[in-house]
Every structure is written in structure tokens, then in C-alpha cells.
MIKOLMI-28799 format. One record per residue (C-alpha): residue in three letters; x, y, z. Coordinates in Angstrom, 3 decimals. Layout:
REM MIKOLMI-28799
ALA|X|Y|Z
...
//
This chain:
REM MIKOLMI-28799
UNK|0.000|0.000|0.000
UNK|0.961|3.601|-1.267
UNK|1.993|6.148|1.386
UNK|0.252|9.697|1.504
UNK|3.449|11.193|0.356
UNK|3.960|8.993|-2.452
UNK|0.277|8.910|-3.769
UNK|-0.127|13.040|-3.391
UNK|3.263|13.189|-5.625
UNK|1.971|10.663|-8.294
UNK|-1.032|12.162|-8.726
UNK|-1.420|15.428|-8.068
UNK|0.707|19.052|-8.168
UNK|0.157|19.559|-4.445
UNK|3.520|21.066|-2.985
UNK|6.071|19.836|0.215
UNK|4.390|22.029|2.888
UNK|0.500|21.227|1.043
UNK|1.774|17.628|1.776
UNK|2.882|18.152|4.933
UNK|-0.071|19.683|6.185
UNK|-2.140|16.533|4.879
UNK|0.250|14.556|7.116
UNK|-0.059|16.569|10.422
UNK|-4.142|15.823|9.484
UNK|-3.963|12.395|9.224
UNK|-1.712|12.153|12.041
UNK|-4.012|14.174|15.109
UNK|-7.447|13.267|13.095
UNK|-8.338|10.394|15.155
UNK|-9.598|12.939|17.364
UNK|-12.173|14.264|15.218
UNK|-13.381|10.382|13.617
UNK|-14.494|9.547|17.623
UNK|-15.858|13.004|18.590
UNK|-17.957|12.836|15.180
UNK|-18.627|8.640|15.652
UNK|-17.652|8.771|11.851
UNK|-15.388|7.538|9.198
UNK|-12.915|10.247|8.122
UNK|-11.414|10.225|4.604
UNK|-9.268|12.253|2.929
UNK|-9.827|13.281|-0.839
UNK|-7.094|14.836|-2.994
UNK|-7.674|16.504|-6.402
UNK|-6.531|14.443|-9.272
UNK|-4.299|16.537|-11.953
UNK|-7.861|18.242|-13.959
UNK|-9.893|15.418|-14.401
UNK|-12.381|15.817|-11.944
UNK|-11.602|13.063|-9.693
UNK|-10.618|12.402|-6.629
UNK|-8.212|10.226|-4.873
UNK|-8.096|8.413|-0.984
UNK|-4.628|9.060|0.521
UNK|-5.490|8.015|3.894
UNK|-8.266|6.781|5.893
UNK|-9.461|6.432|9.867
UNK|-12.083|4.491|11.602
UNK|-13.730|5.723|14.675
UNK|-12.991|3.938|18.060
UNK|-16.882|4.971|19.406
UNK|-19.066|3.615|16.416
UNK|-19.293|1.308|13.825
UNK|-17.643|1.781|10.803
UNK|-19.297|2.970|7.371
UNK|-16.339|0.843|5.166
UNK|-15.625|-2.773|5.700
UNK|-12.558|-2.538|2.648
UNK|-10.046|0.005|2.961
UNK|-10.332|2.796|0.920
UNK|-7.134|4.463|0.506
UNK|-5.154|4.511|-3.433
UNK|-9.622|4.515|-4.595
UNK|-10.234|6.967|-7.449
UNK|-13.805|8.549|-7.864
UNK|-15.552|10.489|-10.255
UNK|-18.700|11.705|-11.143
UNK|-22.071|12.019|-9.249
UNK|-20.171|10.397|-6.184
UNK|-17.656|13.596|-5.687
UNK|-20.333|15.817|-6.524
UNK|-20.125|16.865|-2.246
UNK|-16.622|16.778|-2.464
UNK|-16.125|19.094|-5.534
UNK|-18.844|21.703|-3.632
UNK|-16.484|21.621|-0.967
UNK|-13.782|22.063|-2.638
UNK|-14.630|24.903|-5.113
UNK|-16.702|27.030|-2.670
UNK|-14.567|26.118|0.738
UNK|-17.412|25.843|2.670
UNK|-18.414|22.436|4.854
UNK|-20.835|20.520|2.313
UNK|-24.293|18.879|4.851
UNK|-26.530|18.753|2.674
UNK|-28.409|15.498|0.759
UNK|-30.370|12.864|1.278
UNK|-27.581|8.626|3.233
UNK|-25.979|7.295|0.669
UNK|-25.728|3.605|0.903
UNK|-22.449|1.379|1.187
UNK|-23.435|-1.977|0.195
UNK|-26.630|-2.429|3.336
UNK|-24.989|-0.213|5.073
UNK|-27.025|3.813|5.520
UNK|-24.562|5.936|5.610
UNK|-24.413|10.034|6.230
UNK|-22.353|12.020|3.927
UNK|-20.104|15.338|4.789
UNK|-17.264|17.293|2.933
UNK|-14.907|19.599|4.772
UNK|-12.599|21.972|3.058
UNK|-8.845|21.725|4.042
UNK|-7.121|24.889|3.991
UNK|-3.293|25.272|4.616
UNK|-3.083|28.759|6.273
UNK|-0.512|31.367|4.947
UNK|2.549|32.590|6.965
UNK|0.986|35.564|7.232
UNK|-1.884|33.603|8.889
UNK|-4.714|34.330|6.375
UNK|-6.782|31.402|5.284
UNK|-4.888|29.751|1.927
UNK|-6.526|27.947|-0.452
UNK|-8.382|24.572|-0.613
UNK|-5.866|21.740|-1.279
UNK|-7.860|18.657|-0.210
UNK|-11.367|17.462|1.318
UNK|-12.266|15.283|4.344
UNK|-15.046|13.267|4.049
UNK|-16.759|12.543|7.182
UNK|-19.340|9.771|6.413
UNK|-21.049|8.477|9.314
UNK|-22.843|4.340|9.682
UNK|-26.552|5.456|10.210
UNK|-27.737|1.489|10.793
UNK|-27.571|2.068|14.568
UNK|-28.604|5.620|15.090
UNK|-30.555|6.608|17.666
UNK|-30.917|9.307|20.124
UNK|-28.234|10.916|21.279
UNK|-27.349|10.952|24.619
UNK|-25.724|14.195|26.425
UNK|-22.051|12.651|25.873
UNK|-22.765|12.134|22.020
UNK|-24.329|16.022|21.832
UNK|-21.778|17.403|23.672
UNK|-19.265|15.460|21.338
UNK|-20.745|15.672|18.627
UNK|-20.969|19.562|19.006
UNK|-17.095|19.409|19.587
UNK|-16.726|17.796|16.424
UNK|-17.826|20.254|14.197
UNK|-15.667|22.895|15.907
UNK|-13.110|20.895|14.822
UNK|-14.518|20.628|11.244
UNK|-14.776|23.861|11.201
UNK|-11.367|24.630|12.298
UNK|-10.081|22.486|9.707
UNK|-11.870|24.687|7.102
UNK|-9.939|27.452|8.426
UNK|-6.782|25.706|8.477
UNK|-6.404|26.259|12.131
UNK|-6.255|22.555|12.858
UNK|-4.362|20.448|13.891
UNK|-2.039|22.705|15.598
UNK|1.486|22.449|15.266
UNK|3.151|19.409|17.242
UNK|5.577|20.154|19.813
UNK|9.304|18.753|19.658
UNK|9.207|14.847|21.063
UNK|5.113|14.453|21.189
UNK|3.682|11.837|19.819
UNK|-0.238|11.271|18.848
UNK|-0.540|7.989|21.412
UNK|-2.443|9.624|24.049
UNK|-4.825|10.894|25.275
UNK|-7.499|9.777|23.241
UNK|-11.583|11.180|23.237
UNK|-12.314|7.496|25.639
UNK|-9.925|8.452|28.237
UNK|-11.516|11.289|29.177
UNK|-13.030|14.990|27.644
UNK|-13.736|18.473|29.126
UNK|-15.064|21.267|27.158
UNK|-14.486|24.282|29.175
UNK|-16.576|28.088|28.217
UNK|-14.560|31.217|26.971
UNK|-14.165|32.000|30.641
UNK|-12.142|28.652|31.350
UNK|-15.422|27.316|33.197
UNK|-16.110|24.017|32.773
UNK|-19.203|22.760|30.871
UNK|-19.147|18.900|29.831
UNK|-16.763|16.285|31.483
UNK|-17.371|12.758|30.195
UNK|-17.305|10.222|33.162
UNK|-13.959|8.975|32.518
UNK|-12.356|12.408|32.783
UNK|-14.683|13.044|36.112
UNK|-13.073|9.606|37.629
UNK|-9.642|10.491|36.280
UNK|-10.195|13.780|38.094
UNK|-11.220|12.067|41.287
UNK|-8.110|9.749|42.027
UNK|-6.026|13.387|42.246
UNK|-8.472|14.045|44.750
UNK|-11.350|16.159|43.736
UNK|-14.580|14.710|44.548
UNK|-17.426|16.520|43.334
UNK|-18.686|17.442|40.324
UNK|-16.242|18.936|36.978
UNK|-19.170|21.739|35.498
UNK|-19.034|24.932|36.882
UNK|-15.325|24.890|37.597
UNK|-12.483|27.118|36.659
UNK|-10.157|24.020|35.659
UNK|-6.974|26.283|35.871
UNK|-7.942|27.266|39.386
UNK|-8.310|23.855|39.736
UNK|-5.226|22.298|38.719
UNK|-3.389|25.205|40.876
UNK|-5.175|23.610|44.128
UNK|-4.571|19.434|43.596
UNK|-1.146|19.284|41.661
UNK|1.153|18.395|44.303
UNK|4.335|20.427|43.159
UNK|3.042|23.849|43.219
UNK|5.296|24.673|39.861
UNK|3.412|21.869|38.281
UNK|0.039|22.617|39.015
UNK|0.665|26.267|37.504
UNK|2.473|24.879|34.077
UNK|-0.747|22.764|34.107
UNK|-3.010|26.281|34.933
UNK|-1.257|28.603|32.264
UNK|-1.360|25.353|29.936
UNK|-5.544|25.908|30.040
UNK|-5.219|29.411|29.544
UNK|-3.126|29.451|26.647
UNK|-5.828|27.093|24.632
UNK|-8.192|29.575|25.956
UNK|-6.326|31.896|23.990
UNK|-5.988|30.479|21.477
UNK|-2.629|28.780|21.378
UNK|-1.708|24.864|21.710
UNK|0.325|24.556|24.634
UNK|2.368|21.539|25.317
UNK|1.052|18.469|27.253
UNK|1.345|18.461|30.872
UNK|1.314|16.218|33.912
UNK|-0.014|16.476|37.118
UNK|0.873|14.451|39.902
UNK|-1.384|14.347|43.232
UNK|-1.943|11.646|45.828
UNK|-0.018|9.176|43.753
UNK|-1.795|9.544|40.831
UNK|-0.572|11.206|37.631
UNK|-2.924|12.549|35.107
UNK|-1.773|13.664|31.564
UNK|-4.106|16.928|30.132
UNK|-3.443|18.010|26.511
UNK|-5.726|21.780|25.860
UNK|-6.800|22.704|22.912
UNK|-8.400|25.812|21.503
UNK|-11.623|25.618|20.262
UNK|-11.810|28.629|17.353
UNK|-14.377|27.936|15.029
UNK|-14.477|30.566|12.235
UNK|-11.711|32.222|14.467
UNK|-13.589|33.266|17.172
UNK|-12.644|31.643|20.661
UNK|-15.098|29.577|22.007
UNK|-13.538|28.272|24.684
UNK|-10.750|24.583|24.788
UNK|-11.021|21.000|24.755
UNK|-9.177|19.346|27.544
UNK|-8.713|15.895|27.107
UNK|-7.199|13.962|29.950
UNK|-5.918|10.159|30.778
UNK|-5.253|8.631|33.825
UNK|-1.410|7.337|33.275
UNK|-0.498|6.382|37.080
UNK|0.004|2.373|36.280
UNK|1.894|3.627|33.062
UNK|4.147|6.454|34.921
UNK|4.824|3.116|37.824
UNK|6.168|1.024|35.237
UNK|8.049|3.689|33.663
UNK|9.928|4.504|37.045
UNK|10.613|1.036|37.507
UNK|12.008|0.151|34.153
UNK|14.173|3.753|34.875
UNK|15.626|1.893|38.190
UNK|15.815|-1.830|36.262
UNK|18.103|0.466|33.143
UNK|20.134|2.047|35.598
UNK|20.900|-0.994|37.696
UNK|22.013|-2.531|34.292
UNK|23.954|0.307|33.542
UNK|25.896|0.042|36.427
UNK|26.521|-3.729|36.144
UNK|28.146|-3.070|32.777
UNK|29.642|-0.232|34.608
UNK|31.185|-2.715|36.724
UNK|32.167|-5.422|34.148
UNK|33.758|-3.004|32.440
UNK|35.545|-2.239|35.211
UNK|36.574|-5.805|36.079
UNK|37.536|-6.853|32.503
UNK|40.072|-3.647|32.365
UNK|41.610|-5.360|35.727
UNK|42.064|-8.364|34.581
UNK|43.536|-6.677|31.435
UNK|45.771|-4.957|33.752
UNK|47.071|-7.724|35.449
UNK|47.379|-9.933|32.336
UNK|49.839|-7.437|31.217
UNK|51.723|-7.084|34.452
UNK|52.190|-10.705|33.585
UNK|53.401|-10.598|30.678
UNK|56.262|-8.497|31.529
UNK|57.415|-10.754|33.954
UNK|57.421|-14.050|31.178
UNK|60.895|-14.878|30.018
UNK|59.425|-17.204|27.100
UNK|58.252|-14.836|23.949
UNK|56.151|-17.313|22.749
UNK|53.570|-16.874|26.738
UNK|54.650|-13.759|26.389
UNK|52.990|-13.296|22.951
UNK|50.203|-15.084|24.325
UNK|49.168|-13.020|26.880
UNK|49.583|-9.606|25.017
UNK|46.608|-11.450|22.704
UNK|44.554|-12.193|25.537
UNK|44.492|-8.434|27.087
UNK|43.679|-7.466|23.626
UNK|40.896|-9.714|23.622
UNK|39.429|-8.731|27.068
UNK|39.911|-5.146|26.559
UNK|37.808|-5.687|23.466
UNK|34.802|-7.250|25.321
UNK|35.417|-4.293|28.006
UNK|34.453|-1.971|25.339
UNK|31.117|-3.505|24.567
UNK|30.478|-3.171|28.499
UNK|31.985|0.299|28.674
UNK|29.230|1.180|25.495
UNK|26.177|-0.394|27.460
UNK|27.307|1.593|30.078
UNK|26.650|4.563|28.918
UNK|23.237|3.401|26.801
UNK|19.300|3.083|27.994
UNK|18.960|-0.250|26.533
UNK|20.751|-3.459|25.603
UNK|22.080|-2.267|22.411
UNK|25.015|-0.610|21.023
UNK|26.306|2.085|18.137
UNK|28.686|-0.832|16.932
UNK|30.329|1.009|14.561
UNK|32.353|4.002|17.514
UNK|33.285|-0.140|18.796
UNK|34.831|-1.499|15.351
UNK|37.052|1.856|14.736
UNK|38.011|1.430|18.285
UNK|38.909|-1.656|17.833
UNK|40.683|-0.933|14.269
UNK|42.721|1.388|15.617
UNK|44.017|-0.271|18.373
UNK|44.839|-3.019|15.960
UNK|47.067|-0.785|13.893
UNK|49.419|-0.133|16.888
UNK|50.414|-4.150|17.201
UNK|51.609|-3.855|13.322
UNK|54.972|-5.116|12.734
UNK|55.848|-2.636|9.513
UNK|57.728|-0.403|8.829
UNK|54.781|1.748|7.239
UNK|51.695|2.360|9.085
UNK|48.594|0.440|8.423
UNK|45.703|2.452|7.413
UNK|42.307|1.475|8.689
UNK|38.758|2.279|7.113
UNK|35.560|1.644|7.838
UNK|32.839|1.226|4.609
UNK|28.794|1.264|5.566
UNK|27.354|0.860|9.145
UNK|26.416|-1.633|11.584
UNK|23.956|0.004|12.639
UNK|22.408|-0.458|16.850
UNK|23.198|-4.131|17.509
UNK|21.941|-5.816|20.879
UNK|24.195|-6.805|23.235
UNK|24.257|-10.687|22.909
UNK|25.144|-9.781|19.129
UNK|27.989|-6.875|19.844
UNK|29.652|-8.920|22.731
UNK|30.924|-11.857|20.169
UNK|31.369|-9.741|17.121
UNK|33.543|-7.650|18.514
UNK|35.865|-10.112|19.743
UNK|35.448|-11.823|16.104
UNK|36.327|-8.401|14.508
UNK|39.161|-7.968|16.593
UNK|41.164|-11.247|15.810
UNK|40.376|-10.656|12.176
UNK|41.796|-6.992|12.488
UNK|44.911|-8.425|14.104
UNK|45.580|-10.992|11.819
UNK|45.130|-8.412|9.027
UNK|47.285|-6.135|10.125
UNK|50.240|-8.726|11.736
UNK|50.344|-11.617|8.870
UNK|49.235|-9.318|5.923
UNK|51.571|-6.611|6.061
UNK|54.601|-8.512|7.246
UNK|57.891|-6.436|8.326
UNK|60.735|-5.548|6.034
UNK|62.274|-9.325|4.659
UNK|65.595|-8.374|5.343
UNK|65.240|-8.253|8.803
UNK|63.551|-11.428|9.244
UNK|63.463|-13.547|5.838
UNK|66.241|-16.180|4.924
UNK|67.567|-15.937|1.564
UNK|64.873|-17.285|-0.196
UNK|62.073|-14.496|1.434
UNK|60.687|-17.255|3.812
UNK|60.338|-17.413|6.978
UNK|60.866|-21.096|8.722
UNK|57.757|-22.342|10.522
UNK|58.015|-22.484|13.863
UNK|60.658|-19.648|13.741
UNK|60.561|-15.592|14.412
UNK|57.697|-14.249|15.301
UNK|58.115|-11.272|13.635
UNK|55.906|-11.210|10.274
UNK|58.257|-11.374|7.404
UNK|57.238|-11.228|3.469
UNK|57.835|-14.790|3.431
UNK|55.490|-15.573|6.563
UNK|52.230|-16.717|5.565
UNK|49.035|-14.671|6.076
UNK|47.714|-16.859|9.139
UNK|50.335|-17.795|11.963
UNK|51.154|-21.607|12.275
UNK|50.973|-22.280|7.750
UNK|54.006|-22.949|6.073
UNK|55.630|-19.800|4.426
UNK|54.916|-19.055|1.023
UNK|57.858|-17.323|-1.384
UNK|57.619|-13.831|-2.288
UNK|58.634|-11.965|-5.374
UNK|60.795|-9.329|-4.113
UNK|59.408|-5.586|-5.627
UNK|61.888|-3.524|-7.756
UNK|60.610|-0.420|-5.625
UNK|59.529|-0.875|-2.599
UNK|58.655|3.206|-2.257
UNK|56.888|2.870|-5.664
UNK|55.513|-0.138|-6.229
UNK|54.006|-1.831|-3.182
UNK|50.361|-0.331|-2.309
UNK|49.600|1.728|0.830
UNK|49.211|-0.876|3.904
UNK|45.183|-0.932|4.222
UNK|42.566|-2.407|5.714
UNK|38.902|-2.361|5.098
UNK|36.373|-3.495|6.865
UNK|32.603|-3.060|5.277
UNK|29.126|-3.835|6.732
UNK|25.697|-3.283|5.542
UNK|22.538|-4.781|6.238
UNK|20.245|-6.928|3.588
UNK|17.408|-8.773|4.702
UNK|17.649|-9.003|8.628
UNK|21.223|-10.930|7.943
UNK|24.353|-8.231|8.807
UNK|27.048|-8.838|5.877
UNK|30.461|-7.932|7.028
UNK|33.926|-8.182|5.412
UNK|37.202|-7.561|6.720
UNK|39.879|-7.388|3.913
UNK|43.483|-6.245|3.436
UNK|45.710|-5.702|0.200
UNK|48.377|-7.875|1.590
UNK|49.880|-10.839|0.719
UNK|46.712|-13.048|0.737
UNK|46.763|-16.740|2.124
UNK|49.221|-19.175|1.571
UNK|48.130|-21.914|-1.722
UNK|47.777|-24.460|0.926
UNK|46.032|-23.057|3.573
UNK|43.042|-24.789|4.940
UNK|39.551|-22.621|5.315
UNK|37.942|-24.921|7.647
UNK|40.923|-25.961|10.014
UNK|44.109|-23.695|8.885
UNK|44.876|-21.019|11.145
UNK|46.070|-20.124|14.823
UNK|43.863|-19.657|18.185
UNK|42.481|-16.246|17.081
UNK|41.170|-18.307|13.691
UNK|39.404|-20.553|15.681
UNK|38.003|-18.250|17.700
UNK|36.413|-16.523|15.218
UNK|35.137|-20.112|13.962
UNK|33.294|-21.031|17.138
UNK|31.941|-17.352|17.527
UNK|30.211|-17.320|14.428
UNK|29.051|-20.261|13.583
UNK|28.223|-20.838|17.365
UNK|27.377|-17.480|19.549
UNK|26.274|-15.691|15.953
UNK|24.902|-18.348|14.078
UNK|26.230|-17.529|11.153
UNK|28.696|-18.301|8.548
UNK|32.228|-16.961|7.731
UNK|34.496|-17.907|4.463
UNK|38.392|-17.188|4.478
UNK|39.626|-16.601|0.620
UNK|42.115|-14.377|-1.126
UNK|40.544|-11.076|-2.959
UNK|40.454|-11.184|-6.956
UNK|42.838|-7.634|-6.504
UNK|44.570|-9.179|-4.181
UNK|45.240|-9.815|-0.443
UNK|42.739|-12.031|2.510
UNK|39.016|-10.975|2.467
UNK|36.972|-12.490|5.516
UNK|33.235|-12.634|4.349
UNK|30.613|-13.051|7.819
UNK|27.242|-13.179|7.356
UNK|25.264|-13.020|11.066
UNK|21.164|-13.523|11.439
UNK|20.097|-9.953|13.062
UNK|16.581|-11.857|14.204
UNK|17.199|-11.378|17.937
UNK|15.263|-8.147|18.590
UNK|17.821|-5.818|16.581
UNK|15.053|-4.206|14.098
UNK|17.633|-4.780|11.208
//
């Protein structure tokens, strides 16, 4: 199914902000679908035709809808836009005629203009048409919640034909709550009040006011139950700026240990203020659980605080170690494990800092990159780069692929770009197994495989390509592709892809196909050099 954006620019010559406005509609207009107990479509203009298209479409929550099949991308012409093109050419709200009938279903018909006002503020032209159609097969006589809504409702129309509404969202609101069910007062031009629906007199209640909402000044009134004095007047001067006109912000109040959540609205029909809607929604259950999850984050916080903390000891102290080994070979040994703790300690050190259990990998990998660079034995430095993103990655995901991204880094850097073969080679350019340490160009590409002769260059300034490594990621599928590949020397002709390699190799083994569940395939690159291909599932919450 087409988006409002994308059916607006395929068939029509409405602009950005004409769009945009349509949006802002469709996104606050579930408001006016249960207030009018009606179906609320929205008609575009197609390019001179005389038709009209359905970008988007809401049911009402409080009655039964007047369309069973969806009818947004539907194009109409004809007798059956003969309400919509009144509305549209005069910009006036279009009542009149006799239900129209959907199948066996009666149903009421309405058009109301939609205007997108100018930045000077005067009323702009007619760009689109809501159709309010309403399911007549139960009506009945209202009761005084229905009047008083339905009454609301075409103050809204109305303001909709002035392009006064909806009014512009504030900075981190969303349009979740509070709805028409959880609660409604209409207050007078004075701030009185004059209609509260049950809900909002109960929601009232548990802050502590007992009698009845109508006849009250609900600023006044927020003043006297909020519990913080600062809050209950944000909450006041939030009233009295709908009363003015304006949209204010959504506040909370908080009294007895309940919370309440207002949002005020200004009702200005035909611009003339007739007073505000205050819709209201008991959130105290919702505002517990948030508090808890708050002290449940931060308690995890701190335990990766703490890990963190631990990990870089035992770092520490696997160094101190090392110093202290005669052998170079335990030596070497434990300079690879503190790099592979202090890689797992950044994972911790990045939960740390985060509200949830996942990670900005990629800060991680050119963390890790560049501490791999400062283990390379050449006499040229090693140039890292990173290609796409990894994206937010949870932490069950992060904690093993960083430790996988880190051996393949080092072994990159170390066996790839081996040191100057003078200072280590034999006369042939190899490098005995079992021999130096030190990479040579005659030491293969993974640590333990025989050596492999190398064809000297005839410029070693000239010839021979800048030292890099690049390691690329992207995301295809819910599957993370990542390849770590350097324009070394590549892998020696004999080396095995399921078994060949040192520790760090089969570390990376077991972590992917075992913590990752995925695959990973060793080969040399086509332009030369080792390319490391991992492909990991991203089905564990990650949203990839």
C-alpha cells in the first residue's frame, strides 16, 4: 500500500508544505473520527480530471464503521464527488443530501474543506477534502455525551476549514495519548467548565477532587490538587493558553499518587474563541512502570559499569604478567589475551553509557581498528577504514562480534603486512615455521601455515600499495554482511579454510558459527590480499 506522500506526488501538483499539512491531518485526526462517531477520509484533487483520490483513511474507536474494505489509493468520479467538488470549489463544509448507501450499510455524507493557512496567517486555499461519512444502521438518540461530542466535532470541522487545525506538534510528542475514551472536558470562553465525560470526572477524582467537573475554573483547579506547586501552575497557564488560542504543550499532574496527563486545545471555530477542549488520561500504572524500568536500566547500567571495570583489571594484570614471562612465545600469548578482554570491556563500557541493551557498533569497530594498527609489525603504518554501518546491535550480538572483529583486524594487520624481509626472511624471502615471530614477506598470512615465497618488488617506495585495511558492513534482509579485507599478501596456496589457522582463527570459527549463528568464508581477494566474508542472522530483537 501507497503512502500519503507517495500517492499526493503521483497524482497530483500539491507542494512539500500542502503535503505536509495533509500529514499533520492524518496524524491528530483520530480525534475528530471519535468526537464525530464517523469515518474520516481524505480526498485529494486528481491533476484536472475531476476526480478524486483516498490518501489516507481512519475508523472511529466509538461507532461502527461505514467501510468494511479500505479505501485508501480509490479513485472517484462523477455524481459520487459531486459533495466533495462543492467543498472544494466554494470552501465551505458541504451537509446537505439525502444517506448514501455502502453496500446495506445507511450511511451520512459530509465534505470539509482543508485549507493550509498562509505565513501571514490568512486562510490559503483549498488543497484537499475530508469526508466525514457516518454508519446510520444504529442511530438513535443521542445521549448528552454524544451532543456534547458531537458539538465538539464540528468545531473541529470547522477549524479544519480554516486551516487552524491540527495545531502544530511540539518537539518529542507523539499522537498515542490521550485519546476522546480516556476522558473529555469542554471548558466556556471563561475557562469554566461545561461537559466532562465520566472517565475524565473519575480520572479527576483519584487526584483528589470529589465533586462534580461543570461549573469549575479548571486552571484554578489544577493550581489547588497538583502536588508540586510549579506543576500545578504549568498545568493552569497550559488551560489558559488554549483559551487563547494557542496549543500549549502536554502536561502532567501528579497528586496523591496519581498522575494525570491533560493536553488543551483551543476551540476557534471561524476564528472566534469559544472556549478549549481538555482531554485527559489517567497514566499512574503507566508512569509506575516507567519509574521502575528507569531503576531496572540504571541498575544494568551500572553492572556493565562494573564489568567493564573488572575486565580492564584483569587486562591490567594480564599485562603485568606478561612483563614478567621470560618465554616470547607466553609472552605473545598473553599480550593477545588483554587485547581480547579489553575488546569485550568496550562492549560493556558502550552499554554503560546506553538506555537499553544495544550498542552504536560502529564508535566499537574503529576502536577496535585502531588499536589493531598499533600491534603492526611494519615499517609503514597500516591504514584502517571503515565502509557502511552496523547500525544499533543488541548486546548478545555486539559482545561476540567484537571479539570476532578484533582477531580478524589483528591478523590483518600482523600476517598481511609482514615487516621488512631483510630483517627477518632467509635468503629465499621465507620465513621457517616455527621460527621468528616477527611477520616477514615470506610468513604466511595466518600464523602456524608454512611460508609461502615472495617476489621481491623492484621499488619498494613505488611499487608496493599503501598498507590498508577495510572493513565493510551493511545490512540486507535481517542478515548483517560484514567483510574484513586487506591488500596484503593473501593466504598461503595451501592453507586450509575450515581448520588452517592459529587460536584467534578458531576463535572466530566457534563465535560465528556458534554465539552468531552464522557463517564466515576465508579466501584471497580477486585484486589481491585475505578478504573475511561473515554473514550473522540480526533476528534477535535488533530491528535490522
Amino acid at each position: 500500500m501507497s503512502t500519503l506522500r507517495d500517492l499526493a506526488e503521483e497524482h497530483t501538483q500539491l507542494r512539500p508544505a500542502d503535503i505536509d499539512h495533509l500529514h499533520r491531518i492524518a496524524g491528530d485526526w483520530q480525534l475528530l473520527s471519535d468526537l464525530s462517531f464517523a469515518d474520516l477520509l481524505l480526498w485529494v484533487p486528481v491533476d484536472g480530471d475531476g476526480t478524486f483520490l483516498c490518501v489516507a483513511q481512519v475508523r472511529p474507536t466509538t461507532a461502527p464503521t461505514a467501510y468494511q474494505d479500505d479505501q485508501v489509493g480509490r479513485i472517484i468520479g462523477g455524481p459520487e464527488v459531486a459533495h466533495l467538488e462543492v467543498a472544494y470549489r466554494q470552501g465551505r463544509i458541504w451537509r446537505e443530501g439525502d444517506p448514501v448507501w455502502y453496500g446495506d450499510v445507511p450511511a451520512r455524507h459530509e465534505a470539509i474543506p482543508v485549507r493550509l493557512r498562509t505565513t501571514e496567517g490568512e486562510h490559503g486555499e483549498v488543497i484537499a477534502v475530508v469526508g466525514r461519512d457516518t454508519n446510520l444502521s444504529t442511530a438513535r438518540t443521542p445521549s448528552q455525551l454524544e451532543l456534547n461530542y458531537l458539538t465538539t466535532a464540528d468545531d473541529l470541522a470547522q477549524m479544519i476549514a480554516d486551516g487552524t487545525f491540527p495545531p502544530p506538534r511540539h518537539q518529542g510528542e507523539t499522537t498515542s495519548a490521550p485519546r476522546v475514551g480516556d476522558g473529555l472536558v469542554r471548558l466556556d470562553a471563561s475557562g469554566k467548565v461545561t461537559y466532562a465525560s465520566p472517565n475524565a470526572q473519575s480520572a479527576y477524582r483519584r487526584l483528589g477532587h470529589a465533586s462534580h467537573l461543570v461549573g469549575e475554573d479548571l486552571a484554578a483547579l489544577h493550581r489547588r490538587l497538583a502536588a508540586d506547586p510549579l506543576e500545578g501552575t504549568d498545568a493552569a497557564n497550559g488551560v489558559l493558553a488554549a483559551l487563547r488560542g494557542e496549543a500549549p504543550p502536554r502536561r502532567e499532574i501528579d497528586a496523591r499518587g496519581a498522575t494525570m496527563l491533560t493536553r488543551a486545545l483551543p476551540l476557534m471555530p471561524a476564528g472566534v474563541p469559544i472556549g478549549a477542549l481538555v482531554l485527559v488520561r489517567d497514566v499512574t500504572e503507566v508512569r509506575r512502570r516507567d519509574r521502575a524500568l528507569m531503576t531496572k536500566d540504571a541498575t544494568i547500567r551500572e553492572i556493565h559499569h562494573r564489568v567493564k571495570n573488572n575486565l580492564q583489571t584483569v587486562a591490567a594484570l594480564l599485562r603485568l604478567q606478561a612483563r614478567r614471562v621470560a618465554m616470547p612465545e607466553a609472552r605473545v600469548a598473553l599480550e593477545e589475551s588483554v587485547r581480547r578482554v579489553a575488546s569485550i570491556a568496550l562492549v560493556h563500557e558502550t552499554l554503560s553509557l546506553s538506555s537499553d541493551e544495544a550498542v552504536e557498533f560502529d564508535g566499537i569497530v574503529d576502536r577496535v581498528a585502531s588499536a589493531a594498527t598499533e600491534v603492526a609489525a611494519t615499517e609503514s603504518t597500516v591504514r584502517m577504514r571503515r565502509q557502511g554501518s552496523f547500525g544499533v546491535l543488541p548486546a548478545e550480538i555486539a559482545t561476540s562480534l567484537v571479539m570476532v572483529l578484533n582477531e580478524l583486524l589483528l591478523n590483518a594487520v600482523e600476517h598481511g603486512f609482514p615487516a621488512d624481509e631483510a630483517a627477518v626472511g632467509g635468503p629465499d624471502g621465507t620465513v621457517p615455521a616455527g621460527g621468528d615471530t616477527t611477520a616477514g614477506p615470506g610468513e604466511p598470512a595466518v600464523a602456524g601455515e608454512p611460508a609461502v615465497p615472495v617476489v621481491p618488488s623492484t621499488s619498494a617506495t613505488t611499487d608496493l600499495p599503501v598498507p590498508e585495511v577495510v572493513v565493510s558492513a551493511h545490512r540486507f534482509r535481517k542478515m548483517l554482511h560484514v567483510s574484513v579485507a586487506d591488500n596484503g599478501r593473501g593466504l598461503p596456496t595451501d592453507f586450509d579454510p575450515e581448520r588452517g589457522g592459529n587460536l584467534g582463527l578458531q576463535i572466530v570459527r566457534a563465535l560465528v558459527t556458534g554465539e552468531l549463528r552464522g557463517t564466515i568464508e576465508l579466501r584471497n581477494s580477486a585484486s589481491g590480499g585475505t578478504e573475511a566474508m561473515l554473514v550473522v542472522p540480526l533476528s534477535r530483537g535488533t530491528g535490522g
